[in-house]
C-alpha positions as CSV (number, residue, x, y, z in Angstrom):
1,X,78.3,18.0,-61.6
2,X,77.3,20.0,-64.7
3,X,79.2,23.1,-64.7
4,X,78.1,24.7,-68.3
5,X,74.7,22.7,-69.4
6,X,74.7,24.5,-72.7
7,X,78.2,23.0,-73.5
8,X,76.9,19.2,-73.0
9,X,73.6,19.9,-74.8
10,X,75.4,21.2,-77.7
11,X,77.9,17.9,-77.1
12,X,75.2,15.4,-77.0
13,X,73.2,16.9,-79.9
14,X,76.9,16.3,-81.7
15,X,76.8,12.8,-80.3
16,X,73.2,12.1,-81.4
17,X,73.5,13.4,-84.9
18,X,77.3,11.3,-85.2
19,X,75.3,8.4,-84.0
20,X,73.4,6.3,-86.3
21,X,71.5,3.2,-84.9
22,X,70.2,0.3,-86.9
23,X,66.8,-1.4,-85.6
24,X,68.7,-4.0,-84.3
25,X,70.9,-2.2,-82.5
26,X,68.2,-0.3,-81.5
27,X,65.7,-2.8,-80.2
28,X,68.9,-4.7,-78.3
29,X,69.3,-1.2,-76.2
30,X,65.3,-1.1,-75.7
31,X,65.3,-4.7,-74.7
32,X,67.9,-4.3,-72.0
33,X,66.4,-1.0,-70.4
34,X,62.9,-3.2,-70.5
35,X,64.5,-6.0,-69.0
36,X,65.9,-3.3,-66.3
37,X,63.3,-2.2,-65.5
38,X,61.8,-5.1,-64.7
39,X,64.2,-6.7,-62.0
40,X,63.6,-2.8,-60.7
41,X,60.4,-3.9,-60.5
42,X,59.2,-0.6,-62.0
43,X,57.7,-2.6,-65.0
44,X,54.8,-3.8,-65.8
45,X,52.8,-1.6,-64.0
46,X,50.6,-3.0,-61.4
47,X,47.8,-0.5,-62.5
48,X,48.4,1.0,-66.0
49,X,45.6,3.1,-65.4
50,X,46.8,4.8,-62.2
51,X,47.0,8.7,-62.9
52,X,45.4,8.7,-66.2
53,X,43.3,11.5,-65.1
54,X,46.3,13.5,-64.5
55,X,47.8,12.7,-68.0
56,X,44.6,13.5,-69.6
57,X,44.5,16.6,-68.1
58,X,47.6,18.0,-68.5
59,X,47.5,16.8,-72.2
60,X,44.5,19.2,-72.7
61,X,46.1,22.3,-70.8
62,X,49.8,21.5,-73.4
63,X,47.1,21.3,-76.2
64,X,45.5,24.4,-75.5
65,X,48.4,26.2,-74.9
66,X,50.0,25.2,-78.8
67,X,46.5,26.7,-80.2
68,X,47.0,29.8,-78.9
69,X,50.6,30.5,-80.2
């Protein structure tokens, strides 16, 4: 359990900006979660479009919301 959240943010923005990843590296870690995923069977999608509407609509109430700032 997480007892000071701002203590571990400010630790894994140290981490992140330690951390340098080469595409490589990179694409090995994205190819694993992928892979993952997959014997999860959360991916690929059985309907990619499932929800869209959703999406779209929340994109255009965040979008709105950044105009008026």
């Amino acid at each position: 359990m997480v007892k000071n959240a701002r203590l571990l943010a400010k630790f894994e923005d140290e981490q992140l900006r330690k951390e340098r990843l080469s595409y490589a590296q990179a694409l090995k870690i994205f190819e694993a979660m992928w892979k993952e995923a997959v014997k999860l069977g959360v991916l690929p999608l059985k309907d990619p479009l499932e929800g869209i509407e959703t999406d779209i609509e929340l994109a255009r109430v965040l979008n709105s919301c950044s105009k008026s700032l």
